[in-house]
VMD Tcl script that draws the C-alpha trace (Angstrom):
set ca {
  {113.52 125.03 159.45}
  {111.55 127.55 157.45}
  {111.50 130.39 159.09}
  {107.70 131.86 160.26}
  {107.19 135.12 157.50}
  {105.84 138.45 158.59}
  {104.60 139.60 155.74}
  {100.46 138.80 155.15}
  {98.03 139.31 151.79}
  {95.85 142.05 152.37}
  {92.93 139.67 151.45}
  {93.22 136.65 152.79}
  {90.13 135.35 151.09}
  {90.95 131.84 148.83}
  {87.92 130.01 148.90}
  {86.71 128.18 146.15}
  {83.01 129.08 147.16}
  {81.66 131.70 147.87}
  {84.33 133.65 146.78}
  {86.48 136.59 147.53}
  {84.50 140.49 146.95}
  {86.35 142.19 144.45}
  {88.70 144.64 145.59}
  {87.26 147.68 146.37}
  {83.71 146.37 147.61}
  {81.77 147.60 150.49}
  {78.98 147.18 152.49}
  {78.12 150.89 152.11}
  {78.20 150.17 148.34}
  {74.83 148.60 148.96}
  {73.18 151.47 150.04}
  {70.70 151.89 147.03}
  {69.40 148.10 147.46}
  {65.71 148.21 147.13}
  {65.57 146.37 150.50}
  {61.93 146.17 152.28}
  {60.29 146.31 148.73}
  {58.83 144.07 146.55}
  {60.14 141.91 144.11}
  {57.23 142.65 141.38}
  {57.24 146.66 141.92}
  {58.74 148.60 138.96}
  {61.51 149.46 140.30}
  {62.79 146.07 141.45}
  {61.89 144.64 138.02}
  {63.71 146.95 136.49}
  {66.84 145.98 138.68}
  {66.39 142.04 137.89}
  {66.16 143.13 134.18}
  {68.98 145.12 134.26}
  {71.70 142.23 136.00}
  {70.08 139.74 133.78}
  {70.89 142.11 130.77}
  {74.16 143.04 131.72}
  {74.63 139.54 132.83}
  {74.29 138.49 128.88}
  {76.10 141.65 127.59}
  {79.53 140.82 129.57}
  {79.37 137.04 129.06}
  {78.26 137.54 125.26}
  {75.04 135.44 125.50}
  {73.43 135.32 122.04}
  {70.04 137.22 121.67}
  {68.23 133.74 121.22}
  {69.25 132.26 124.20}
  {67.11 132.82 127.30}
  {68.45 133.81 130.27}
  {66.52 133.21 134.08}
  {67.10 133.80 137.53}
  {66.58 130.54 139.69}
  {66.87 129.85 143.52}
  {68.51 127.72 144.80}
  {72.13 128.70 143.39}
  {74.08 126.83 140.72}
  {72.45 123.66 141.97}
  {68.74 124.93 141.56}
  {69.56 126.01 138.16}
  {71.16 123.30 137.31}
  {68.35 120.85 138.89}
  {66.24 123.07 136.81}
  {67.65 122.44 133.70}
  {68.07 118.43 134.28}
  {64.10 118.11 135.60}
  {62.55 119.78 132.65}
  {64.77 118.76 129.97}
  {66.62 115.11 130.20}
  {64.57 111.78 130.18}
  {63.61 111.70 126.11}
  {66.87 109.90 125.01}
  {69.81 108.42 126.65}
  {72.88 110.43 128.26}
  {76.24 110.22 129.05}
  {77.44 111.82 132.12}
  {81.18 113.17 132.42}
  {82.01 113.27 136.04}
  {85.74 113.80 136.82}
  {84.82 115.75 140.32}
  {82.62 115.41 143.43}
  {79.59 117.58 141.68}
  {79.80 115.51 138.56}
  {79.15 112.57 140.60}
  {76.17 114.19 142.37}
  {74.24 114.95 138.69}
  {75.17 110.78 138.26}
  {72.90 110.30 142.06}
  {70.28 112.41 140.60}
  {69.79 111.13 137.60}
  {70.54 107.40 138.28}
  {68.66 107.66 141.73}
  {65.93 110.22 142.01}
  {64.96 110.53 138.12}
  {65.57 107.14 137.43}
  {66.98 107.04 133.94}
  {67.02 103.90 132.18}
  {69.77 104.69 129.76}
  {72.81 106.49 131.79}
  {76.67 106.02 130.76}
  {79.04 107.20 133.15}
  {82.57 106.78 131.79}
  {84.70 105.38 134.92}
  {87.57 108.38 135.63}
  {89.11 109.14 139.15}
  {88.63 112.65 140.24}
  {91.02 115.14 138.45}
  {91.14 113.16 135.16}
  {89.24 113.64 132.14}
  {87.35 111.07 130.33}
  {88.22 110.53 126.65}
  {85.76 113.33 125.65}
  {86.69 111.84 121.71}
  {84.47 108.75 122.67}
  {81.20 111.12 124.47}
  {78.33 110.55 121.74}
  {76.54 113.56 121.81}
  {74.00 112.66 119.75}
  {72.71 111.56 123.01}
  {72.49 113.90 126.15}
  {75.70 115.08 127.72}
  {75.80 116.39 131.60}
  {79.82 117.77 132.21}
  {80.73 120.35 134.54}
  {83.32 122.95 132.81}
  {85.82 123.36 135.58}
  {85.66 120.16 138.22}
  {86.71 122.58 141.20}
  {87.23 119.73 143.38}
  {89.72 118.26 141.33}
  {91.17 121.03 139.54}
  {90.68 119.69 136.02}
  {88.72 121.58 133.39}
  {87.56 120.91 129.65}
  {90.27 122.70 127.03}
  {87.34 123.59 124.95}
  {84.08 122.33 123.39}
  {85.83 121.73 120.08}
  {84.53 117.89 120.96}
  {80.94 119.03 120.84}
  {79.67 118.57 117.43}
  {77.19 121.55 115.39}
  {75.12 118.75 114.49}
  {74.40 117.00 117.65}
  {71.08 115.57 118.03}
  {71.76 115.35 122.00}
  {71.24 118.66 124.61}
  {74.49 119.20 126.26}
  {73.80 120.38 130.34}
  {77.07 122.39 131.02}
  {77.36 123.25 134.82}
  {79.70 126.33 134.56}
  {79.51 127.91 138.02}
  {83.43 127.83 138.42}
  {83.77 128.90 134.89}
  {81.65 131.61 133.71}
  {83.29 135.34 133.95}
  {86.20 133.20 133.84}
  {86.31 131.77 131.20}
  {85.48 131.93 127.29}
  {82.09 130.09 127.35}
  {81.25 129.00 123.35}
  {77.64 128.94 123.77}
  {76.93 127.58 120.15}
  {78.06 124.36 122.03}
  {76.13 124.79 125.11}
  {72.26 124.29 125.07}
  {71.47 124.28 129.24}
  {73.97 125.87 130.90}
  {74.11 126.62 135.00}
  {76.51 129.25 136.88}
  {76.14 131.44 140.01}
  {76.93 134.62 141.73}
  {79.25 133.61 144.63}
  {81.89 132.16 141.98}
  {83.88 134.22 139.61}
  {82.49 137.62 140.86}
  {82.13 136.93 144.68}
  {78.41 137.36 144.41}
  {75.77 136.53 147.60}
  {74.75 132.95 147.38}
  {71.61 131.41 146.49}
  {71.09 132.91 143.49}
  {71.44 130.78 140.50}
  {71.08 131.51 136.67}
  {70.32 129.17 134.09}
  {70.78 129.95 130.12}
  {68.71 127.90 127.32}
  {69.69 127.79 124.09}
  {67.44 127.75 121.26}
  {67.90 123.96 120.82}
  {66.66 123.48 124.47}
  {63.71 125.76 124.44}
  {62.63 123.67 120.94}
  {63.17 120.82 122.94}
  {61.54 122.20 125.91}
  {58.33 123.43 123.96}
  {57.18 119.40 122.84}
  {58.62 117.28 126.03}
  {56.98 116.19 129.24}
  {58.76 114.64 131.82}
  {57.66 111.19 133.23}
  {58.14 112.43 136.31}
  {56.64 115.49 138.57}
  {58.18 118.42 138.60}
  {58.59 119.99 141.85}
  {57.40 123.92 141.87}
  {61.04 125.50 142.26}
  {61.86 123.91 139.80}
  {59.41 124.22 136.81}
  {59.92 125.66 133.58}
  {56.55 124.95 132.17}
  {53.20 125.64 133.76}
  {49.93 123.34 132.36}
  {52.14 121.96 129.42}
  {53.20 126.13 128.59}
  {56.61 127.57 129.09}
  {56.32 129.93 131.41}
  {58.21 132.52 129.51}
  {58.04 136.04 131.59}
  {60.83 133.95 133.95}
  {63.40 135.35 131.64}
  {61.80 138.41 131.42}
  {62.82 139.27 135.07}
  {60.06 137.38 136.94}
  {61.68 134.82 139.11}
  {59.47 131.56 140.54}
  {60.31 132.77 144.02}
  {61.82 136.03 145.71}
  {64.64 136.80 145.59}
  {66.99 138.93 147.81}
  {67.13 142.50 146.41}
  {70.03 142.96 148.54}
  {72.15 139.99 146.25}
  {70.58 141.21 142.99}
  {72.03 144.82 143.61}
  {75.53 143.14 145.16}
  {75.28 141.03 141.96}
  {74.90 144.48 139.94}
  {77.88 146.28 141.22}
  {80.15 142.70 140.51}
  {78.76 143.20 136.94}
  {79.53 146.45 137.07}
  {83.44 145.70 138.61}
  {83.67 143.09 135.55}
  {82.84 145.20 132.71}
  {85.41 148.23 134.14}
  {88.07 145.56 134.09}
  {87.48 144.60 130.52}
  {85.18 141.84 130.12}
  {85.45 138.06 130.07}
  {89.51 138.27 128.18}
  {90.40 140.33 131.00}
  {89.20 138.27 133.84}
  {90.64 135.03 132.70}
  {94.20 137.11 131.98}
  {93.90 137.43 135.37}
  {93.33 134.05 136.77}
  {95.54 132.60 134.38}
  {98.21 135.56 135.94}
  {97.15 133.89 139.42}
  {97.75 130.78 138.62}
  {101.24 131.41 137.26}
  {102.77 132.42 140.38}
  {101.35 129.24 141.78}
  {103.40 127.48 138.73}
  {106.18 129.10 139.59}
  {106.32 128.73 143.27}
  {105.11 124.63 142.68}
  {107.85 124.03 140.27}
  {110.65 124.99 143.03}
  {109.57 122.24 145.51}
  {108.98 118.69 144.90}
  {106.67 118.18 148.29}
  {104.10 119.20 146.54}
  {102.06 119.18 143.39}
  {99.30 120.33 141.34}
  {95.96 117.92 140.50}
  {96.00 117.32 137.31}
  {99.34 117.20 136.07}
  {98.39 117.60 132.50}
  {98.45 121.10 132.12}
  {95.95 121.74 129.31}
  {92.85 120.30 131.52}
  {94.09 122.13 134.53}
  {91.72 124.36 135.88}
  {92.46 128.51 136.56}
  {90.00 129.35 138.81}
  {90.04 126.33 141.42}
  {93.62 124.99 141.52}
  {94.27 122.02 143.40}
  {97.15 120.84 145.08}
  {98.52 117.38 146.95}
  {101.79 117.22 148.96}
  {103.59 113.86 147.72}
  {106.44 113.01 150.01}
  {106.14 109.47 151.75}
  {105.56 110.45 155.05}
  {102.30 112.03 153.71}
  {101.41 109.41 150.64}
  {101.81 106.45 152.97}
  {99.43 107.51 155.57}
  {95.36 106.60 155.62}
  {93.11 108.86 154.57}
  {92.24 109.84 158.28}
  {95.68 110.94 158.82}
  {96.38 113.16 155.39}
  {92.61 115.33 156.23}
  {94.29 115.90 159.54}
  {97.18 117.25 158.19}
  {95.34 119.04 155.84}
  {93.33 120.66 158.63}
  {95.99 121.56 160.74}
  {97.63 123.53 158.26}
  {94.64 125.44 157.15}
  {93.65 125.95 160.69}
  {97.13 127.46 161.45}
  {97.00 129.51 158.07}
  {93.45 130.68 159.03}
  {93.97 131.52 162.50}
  {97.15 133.67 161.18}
  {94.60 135.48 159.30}
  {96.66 135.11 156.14}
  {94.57 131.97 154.44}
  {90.20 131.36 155.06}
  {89.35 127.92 153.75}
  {91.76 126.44 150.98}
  {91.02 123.12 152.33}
  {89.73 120.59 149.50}
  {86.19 119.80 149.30}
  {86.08 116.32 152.43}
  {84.62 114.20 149.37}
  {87.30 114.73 147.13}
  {91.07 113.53 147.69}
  {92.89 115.34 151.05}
  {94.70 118.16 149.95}
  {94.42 122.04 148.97}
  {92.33 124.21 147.10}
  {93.17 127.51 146.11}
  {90.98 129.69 144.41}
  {93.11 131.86 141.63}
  {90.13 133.52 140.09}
  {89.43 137.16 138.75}
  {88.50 138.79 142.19}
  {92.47 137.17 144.15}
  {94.87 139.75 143.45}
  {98.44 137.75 142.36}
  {100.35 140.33 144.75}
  {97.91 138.23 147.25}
  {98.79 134.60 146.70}
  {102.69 135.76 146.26}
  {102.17 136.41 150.01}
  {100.36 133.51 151.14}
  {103.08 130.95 149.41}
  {105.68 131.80 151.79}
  {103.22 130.75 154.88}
  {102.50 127.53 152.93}
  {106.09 126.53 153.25}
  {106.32 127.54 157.20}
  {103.29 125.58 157.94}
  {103.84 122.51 155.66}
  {107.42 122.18 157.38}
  {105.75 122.74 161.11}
  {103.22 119.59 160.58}
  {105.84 117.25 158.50}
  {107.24 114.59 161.03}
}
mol new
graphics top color blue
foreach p $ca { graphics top sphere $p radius 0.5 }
foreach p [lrange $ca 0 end-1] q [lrange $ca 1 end] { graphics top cylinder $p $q radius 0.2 }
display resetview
């Protein structure tokens, strides 16, 4: 019997979303928030310009793509991007996780496309991105955090595409190396990679996109929150710092000082050194036990930032769903109520098992310590 440690991470924050503060952070840190003022004074403005500035500067936007702050998270960005822009030719949609398959309900569902392709992939396993024709639209997540598969690149996206690609990156960006000359609508948020406040999203065009956005008119309505153009115009001062609704000064200025913790660390290279760092003592520790394994198994797709994990001896592979998302909660109830582990649990609509979020905010001293309580709790709940 594995014996119960004593030893507990210091953070005990793994959640895929939202995410651990980096170390260091504070409440009192937030001190200087322009709280109680409005959104359109000067001095607000200036703090909207500034994160979506810096925002560009540490991820290495190009000066001709546009950068805006939407509500409504990743997903209101995202929905953003999909509303205004998709409808004019047909699209192939890449879902290999439970969000991919939501953009596949939206657009099959609510916008009603008449030309969708939806190669048919479980969750964790990529589609054969040789065969994705991109001189129609393409709709792909980066990083599929509920399945722990990612993209190894965008060397499949052609320079001379004649389709937009819509790249929902909220799991990736400040985590990894984003080529944006491949990317023409792209969606992220806060409460990811730099343990922002949620429900603030931010959605970059490229100059493809706005060309594309300047001529086409959706058939359909576009609700308010989500409109890019206003009587047939873009309306253009939303990437100057005006946002179509108001948003919490409070996040923008917790937003600022994650900014601020990425660029002391070193930029993009340094915060995927990290997570790939993270993720390496989870290689390590997986590699000594054959209960257990990680989702995908091929390890150039596999993910950095959400790293997933199923346990694979019989007593656990036999059972019915109903039984494994039991086990699963016990365990992360036991782990949580220790105080060592909050909410590794898989997302319920993906396949029972853990989630473990390695990315630049986790400290690797961190997950070194929660591995051990893995092991005790796994061997309490086995039969």
């Amino acid at each position: 019997m594995t014996n119960k440690p004593t030893l507990k991470p210091a953070r005990p924050y793994f959640a895929s979303g939202p995410c651990a503060k980096y170390p260091g952070w504070s409440l009192e840190k937030l001190s200087s928030a322009l709280v109680g003022r409005s959104h359109r004074a000067k001095a607000s403005l200036e703090r909207i310009r500034f994160a979506v500035t810096k925002t560009r500067k540490i991820l290495g936007i190009p000066d001709d793509y546009q950068v805006a702050i939407t509500p409504g998270s990743a997903t209101g960005a995202f929905e953003m991007g999909l509303w205004n822009l998709i409808g004019s030719r047909g699209v192939d949609v890449l879902a290999w996780d439970v969000f991919g398959r939501v953009w596949v309900n939206d657009l099959q569902d609510r916008l009603d496309l008449p030309d969708i392709r939806v190669p048919e992939v479980g969750i964790g396993h990529l589609p054969d991105l040789s065969a994705v024709d991109c001189n129609r639209d393409v709709v792909f997540t980066w990083n599929g955090s509920t399945g722990g598969v990612c993209v190894p690149n965008g060397d499949w996206i052609p320079d001379n595409r004649e389709g937009l690609t819509f790249c929902d990156a909220t799991s990736a960006a400040f985590a990894y190396d984003l080529p944006w000359d491949k990317l023409d609508v792209t969606a992220f948020s806060w409460q990811k990679a730099l343990g922002g406040e949620a429900a603030h999203g931010m959605l970059v065009l490229g100059p493809r996109a706005m060309d594309h956005l300047k001529t086409y008119t959706p058939a359909w309505p576009v609700p308010f929150l989500l409109r890019l153009k206003q009587k047939h115009e873009i309306i253009m001062n939303m990437f100057d710092g005006f946002t179509l609704n108001t948003p919490s000064m409070l996040c923008i200025e917790d937003y600022l000082l994650g900014l601020d913790w990425a660029e002391k660390m070193g930029g993009v290279d340094s915060l995927r050194r990290k997570c790939l760092e993270n993720r390496a003592v989870l290689e390590s520790w997986v590699s000594e036990r054959d209960w257990i394994k990680f989702t995908p198994l091929e390890s150039a797709n596999a993910s950095h930032t959400t790293v997933c994990l199923q346990f694979m001896e019989e007593w656990f592979t036999f059972s019915n769903t109903n039984i494994q998302w039991g086990v699963i909660d016990k365990i992360c109830e036991m782990l949580a109520g220790e105080g060592v582990a909050y909410d590794i649990n898989n997302h319920r609509f993906a396949f029972p098992g853990l989630r473990i979020w390695c990315g630049p905010t986790v400290e690797a001293s961190d997950i070194k310590l929660l591995l051990p309580w893995i092991d005790w709790a796994y061997e309490v709940c086995k039969p």
